[in-house]
SEFI-562964 format. One record per residue (C-alpha): x, y, z. Coordinates in steps of 0.2 Angstrom, whole numbers. Layout:
// SEFI-562964
R,X,Y,Z
R,X,Y,Z $
...
// end
This chain:
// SEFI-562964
R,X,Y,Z
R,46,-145,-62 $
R,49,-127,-58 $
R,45,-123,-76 $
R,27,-131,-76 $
R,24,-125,-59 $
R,27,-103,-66 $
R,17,-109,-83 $
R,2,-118,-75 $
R,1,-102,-64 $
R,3,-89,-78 $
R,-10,-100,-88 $
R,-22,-98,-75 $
R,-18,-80,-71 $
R,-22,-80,-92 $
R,-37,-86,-91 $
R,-41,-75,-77 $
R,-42,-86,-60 $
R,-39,-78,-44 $
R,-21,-76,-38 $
R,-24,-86,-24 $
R,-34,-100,-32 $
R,-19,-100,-45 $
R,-5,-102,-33 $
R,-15,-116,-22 $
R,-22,-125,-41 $
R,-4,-123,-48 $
R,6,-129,-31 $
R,-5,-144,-26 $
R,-5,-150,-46 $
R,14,-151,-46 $
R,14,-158,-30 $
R,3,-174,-33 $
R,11,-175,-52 $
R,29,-173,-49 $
R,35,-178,-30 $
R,28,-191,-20 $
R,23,-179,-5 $
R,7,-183,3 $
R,-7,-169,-3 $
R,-12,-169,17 $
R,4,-156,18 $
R,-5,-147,6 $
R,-18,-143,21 $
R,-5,-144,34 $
R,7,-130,23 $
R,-10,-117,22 $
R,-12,-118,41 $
R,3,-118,46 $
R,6,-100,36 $
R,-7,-94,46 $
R,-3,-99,62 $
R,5,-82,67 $
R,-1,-71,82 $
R,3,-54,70 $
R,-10,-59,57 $
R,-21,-53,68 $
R,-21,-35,67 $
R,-21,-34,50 $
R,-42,-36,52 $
R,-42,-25,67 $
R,-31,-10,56 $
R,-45,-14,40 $
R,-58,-12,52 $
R,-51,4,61 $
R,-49,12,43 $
R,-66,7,37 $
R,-74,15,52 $
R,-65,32,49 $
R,-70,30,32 $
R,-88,28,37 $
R,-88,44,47 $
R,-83,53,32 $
R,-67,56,40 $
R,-61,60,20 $
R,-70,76,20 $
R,-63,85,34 $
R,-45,79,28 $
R,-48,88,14 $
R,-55,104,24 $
R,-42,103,35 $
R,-28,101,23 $
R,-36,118,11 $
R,-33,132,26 $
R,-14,127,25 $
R,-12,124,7 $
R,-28,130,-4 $
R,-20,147,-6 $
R,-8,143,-16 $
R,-6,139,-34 $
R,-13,121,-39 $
R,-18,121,-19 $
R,-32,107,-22 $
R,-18,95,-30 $
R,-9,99,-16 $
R,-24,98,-4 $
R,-27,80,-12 $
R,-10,75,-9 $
R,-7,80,10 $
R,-26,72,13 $
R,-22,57,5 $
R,-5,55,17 $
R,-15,59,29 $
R,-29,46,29 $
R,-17,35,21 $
R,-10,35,40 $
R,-29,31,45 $
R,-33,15,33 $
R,-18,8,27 $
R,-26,6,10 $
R,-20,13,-6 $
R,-37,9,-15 $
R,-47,16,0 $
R,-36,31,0 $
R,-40,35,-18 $
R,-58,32,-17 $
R,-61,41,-2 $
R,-49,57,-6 $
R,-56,56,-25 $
R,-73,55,-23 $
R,-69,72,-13 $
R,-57,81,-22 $
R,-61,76,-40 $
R,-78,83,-42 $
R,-73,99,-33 $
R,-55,102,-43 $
R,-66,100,-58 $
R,-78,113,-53 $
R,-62,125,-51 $
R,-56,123,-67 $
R,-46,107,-68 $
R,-43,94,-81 $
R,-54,79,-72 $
R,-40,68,-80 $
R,-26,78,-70 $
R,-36,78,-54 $
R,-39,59,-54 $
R,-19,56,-58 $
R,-17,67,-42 $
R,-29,58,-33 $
R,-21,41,-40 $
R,-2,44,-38 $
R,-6,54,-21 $
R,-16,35,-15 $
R,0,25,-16 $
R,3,34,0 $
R,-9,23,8 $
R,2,10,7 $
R,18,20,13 $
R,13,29,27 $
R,13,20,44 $
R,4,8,50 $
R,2,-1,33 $
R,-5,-16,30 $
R,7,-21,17 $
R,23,-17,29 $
R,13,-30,38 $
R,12,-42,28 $
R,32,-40,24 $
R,35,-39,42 $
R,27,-58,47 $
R,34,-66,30 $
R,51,-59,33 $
R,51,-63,49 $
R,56,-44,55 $
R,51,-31,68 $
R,32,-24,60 $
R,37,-9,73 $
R,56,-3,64 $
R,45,-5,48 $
R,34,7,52 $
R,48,20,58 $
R,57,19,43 $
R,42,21,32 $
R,37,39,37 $
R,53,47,29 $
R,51,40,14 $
R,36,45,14 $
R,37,63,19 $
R,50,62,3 $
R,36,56,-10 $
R,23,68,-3 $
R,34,81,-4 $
R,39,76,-23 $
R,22,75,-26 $
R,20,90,-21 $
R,32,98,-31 $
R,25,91,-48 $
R,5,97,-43 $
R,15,112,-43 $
R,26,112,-60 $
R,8,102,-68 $
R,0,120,-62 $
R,12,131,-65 $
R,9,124,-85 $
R,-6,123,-86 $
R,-13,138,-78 $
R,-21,131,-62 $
R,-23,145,-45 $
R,-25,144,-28 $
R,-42,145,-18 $
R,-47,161,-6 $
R,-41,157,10 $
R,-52,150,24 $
R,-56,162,36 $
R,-51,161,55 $
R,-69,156,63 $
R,-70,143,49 $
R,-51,137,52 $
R,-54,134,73 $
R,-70,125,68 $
R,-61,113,55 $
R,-46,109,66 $
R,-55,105,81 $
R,-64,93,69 $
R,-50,83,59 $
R,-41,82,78 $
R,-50,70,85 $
R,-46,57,67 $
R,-29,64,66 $
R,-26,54,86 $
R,-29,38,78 $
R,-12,34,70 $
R,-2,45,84 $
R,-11,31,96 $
R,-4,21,84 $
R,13,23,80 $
R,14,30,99 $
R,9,17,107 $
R,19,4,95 $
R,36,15,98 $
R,33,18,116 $
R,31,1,122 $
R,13,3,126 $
R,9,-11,113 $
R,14,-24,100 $
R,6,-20,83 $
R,-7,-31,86 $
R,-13,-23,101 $
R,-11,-5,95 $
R,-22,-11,78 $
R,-37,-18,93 $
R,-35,0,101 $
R,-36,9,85 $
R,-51,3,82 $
R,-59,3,100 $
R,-52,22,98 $
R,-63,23,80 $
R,-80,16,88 $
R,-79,29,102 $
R,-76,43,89 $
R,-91,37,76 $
R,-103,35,91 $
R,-96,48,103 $
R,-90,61,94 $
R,-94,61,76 $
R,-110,53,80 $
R,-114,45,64 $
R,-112,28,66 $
R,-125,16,68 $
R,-126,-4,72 $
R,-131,-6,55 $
R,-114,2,47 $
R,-103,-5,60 $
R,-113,-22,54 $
R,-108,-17,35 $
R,-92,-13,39 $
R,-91,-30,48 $
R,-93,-37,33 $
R,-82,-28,20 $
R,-68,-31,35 $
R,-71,-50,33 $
R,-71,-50,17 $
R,-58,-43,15 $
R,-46,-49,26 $
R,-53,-69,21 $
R,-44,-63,3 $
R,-30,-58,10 $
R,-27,-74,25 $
R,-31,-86,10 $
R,-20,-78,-3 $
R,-5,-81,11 $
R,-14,-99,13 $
R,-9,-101,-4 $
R,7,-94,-6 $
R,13,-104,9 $
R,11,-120,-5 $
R,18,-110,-19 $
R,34,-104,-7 $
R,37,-123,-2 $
R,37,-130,-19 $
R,51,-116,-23 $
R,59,-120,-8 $
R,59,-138,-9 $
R,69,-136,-26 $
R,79,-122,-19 $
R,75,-109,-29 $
R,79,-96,-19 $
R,94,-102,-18 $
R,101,-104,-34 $
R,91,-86,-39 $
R,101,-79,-26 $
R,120,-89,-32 $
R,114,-81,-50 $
R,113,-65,-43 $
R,129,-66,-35 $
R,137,-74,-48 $
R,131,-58,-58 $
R,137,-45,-47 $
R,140,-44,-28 $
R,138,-24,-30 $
R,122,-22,-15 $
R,118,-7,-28 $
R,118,-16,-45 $
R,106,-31,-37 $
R,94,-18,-32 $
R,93,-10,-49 $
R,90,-28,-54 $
R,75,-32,-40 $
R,67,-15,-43 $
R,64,-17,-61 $
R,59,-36,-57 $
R,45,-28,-44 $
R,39,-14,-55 $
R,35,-27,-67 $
R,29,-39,-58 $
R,17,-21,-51 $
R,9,-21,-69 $
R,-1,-35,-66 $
R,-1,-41,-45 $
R,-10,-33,-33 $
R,1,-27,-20 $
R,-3,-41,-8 $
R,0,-53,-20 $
R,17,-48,-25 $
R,21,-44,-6 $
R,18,-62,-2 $
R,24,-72,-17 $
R,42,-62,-19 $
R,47,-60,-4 $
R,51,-79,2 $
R,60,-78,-14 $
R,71,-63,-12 $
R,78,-64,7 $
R,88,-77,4 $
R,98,-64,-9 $
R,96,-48,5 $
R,103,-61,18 $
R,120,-66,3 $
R,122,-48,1 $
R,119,-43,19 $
R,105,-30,12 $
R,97,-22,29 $
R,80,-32,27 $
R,69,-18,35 $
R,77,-6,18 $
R,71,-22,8 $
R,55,-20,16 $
R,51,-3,14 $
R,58,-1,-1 $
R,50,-19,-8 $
R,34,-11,-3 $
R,36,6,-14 $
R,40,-2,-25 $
R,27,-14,-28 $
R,14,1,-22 $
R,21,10,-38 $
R,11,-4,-49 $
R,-6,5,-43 $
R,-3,18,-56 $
R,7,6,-69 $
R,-4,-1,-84 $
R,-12,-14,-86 $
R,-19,-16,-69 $
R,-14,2,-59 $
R,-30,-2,-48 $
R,-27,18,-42 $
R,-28,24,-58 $
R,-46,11,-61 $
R,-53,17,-46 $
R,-48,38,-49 $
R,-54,36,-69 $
R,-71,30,-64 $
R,-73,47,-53 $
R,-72,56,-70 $
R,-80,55,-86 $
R,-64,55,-96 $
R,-56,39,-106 $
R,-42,30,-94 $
R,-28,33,-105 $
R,-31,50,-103 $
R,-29,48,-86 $
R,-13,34,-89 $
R,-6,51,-102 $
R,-8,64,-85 $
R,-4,52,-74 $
R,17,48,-79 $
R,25,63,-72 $
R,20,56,-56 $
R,27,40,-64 $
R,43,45,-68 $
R,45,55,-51 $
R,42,38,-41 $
R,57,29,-53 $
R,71,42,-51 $
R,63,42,-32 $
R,65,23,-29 $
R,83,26,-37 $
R,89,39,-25 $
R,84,29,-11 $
R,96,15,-19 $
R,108,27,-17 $
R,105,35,-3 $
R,98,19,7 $
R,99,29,26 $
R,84,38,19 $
R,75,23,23 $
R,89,13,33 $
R,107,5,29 $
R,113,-8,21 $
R,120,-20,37 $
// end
């Protein structure tokens, strides 16, 4: 039964059905064909997946991000991030990568990360002499920050199907993620030390006060966040509400250019998107339940064991099981289809399940710039006239630094937590 449940849902994959239509299609056939449940649990199962409090914010943080991405919050990022950086050599690779962790705090988004940083950076690194295929696998790799750097939606979306604290998520995702930027960093550096890439002139003092004052008022936005999350103040969900109470005021107050129209638009694209996202877990639920009801996690977990009881060796296991299931889920989906899976093994081998998390979610966030899919690397190449495998070919330095990176932090876990 197991067997026909993965190869209906590949097939459909094949054949290039939505993920979530192919969980739901592929549960509920083996369901009515092989067990004698009633389909009504079918409905019952979706609901009940969606019956949690938490879901909430993650409309509220999409719809705080979209309207700091309306207000062009990107641009001033960008000018903010060149009086500290542009001097130096390769200083737009590094502008584009201190930006991208910066708005990556803002929207939570990978894919909004790179579109909003690229559609920046790209054109202007290529005016200054750039490869456009080296400054779209900047923007690309530099975009998986969205998903790193608290508050993310993904860590969310770990955090209510693990059943764990969304708030210790969060704290333990900003030191890994000052780790990548900085290793990101270092290879803009190397990539224009090789190739011949300088600094800007800097910016001068006038300009500089000008720019600040500008980016400060954005920049609040995830310290109101985390703040107010780590303080007490609020629960994720209501911090997520704040945030973008917090993003109106700035767009209509400050910024002043938003409108009812775009905070309509934006309306929109935040429902859309979050409908995706609520009906991919819909789906899963089913999927999950199928696996549970045959006690797969289970007996993946015995196997596991059985194989080693090394914390270290099972982790090498998982993180080449994640990156390859990055090459061809979204983020999301792999978030929400695995996860269920794997805690039974974190809980056998008494892994610390906010480590998992974190690390579950870099992992799976590295798929963005992994062909086929890497969404990040899509969305950077069509910035550029150049072919996408010459942005794939520029793009796997920035690969290899986020393997031997996901490896250290299987060895050194306490740079995102312990093992319990």
């Amino acid at each position: 039964m197991i067997f026909t449940l993965f190869a209906l849902f590949f097939f459909l994959i094949f054949l290039g059905v939505p993920i979530a239509f192919a969980l739901a299609l592929s549960s509920t056939a083996v369901i009515y064909f092989f067990t004698d449940i009633p389909l009504l649990l079918v409905i019952q199962r979706m609901y009940s997946g969606l019956d949690v409090f938490v879901l909430m914010a993650i409309p509220l943080f999409l719809f705080a991000g979209n309207l700091m991405t309306e207000v062009k919050i990107s641009e001033k990022l960008v000018a903010l991030a060149s009086i500290f950086l542009g001097r130096y050599r390769g200083g737009l690779s590094l502008v584009a990568t201190s930006a991208s962790a910066i708005f990556g705090a803002i929207s939570g988004s990978a894919n909004a990360t790179t579109a909003a940083i690229g559609s920046v950076m790209i054109p202007t690194m290529a005016r200054r002499g750039y490869d456009q295929a080296d400054a779209a696998a900047v923007v690309a790799a530099s975009g998986i920050l969205g998903l790193i750097v608290p508050p993310s939606i993904t860590m969310v979306l770990y955090g209510v199907v693990a059943g764990v604290s969304i708030g210790d998520l969060f704290l333990s995702g900003i030191v890994p993620a000052i780790i990548i930027a900085a290793g990101l960093m270092a290879v803009n550096y190397w990539v224009a030390v090789r190739k011949g890439y300088v600094g800007d002139a800097p910016i001068n003092m006038r300009d500089s006060v000008h720019i600040v004052r500008d980016s400060l008022v954005a920049l609040l936005m995830p310290v109101i966040i985390l703040g107010g999350i780590y303080s007490g103040a609020f629960t994720p969900t209501e911090s997520a509400a704040v945030a973008s109470l917090y993003g109106l005021i700035v767009g209509f107050a400050w910024y002043r250019n938003l409108s009812l129209k775009s905070v309509f638009a934006i309306s929109k694209r935040t429902v859309e998107v979050t409908a995706t996202i609520l009906f991919l877990i819909a789906a899963s639920n089913i999927f999950t339940y199928v696996l549970s009801a045959q006690n797969v996690p289970q007996k993946l977990a015995a196997s596991l064991i059985e194989f080693s009881t090394n914390p270290y060796v099972i982790m090498v296991l998982i993180l080449g099981m994640l990156l390859i299931l990055g090459t061809f889920l979204d983020n999301v989906a792999a978030i929400i289809l695995v996860t269920p899976t794997l805690m039974p093994v974190v809980a056998a081998l008494e892994i610390d399940p906010i480590f998992f998390g974190v690390y579950m979610v870099i992992a799976v966030a590295v798929g963005q710039i992994t062909p086929p899919v890497g969404l990040n690397l899509f969305i950077a190449t069509n910035l550029t006239n150049r072919r996408f495998e010459d942005v794939v070919r520029s793009s796997v330095p920035y690969f290899l630094l986020y393997g031997a990176l996901l490896l250290v932090f299987i060895a050194i876990p306490g740079a995102l937590s312990v093992f319990g």
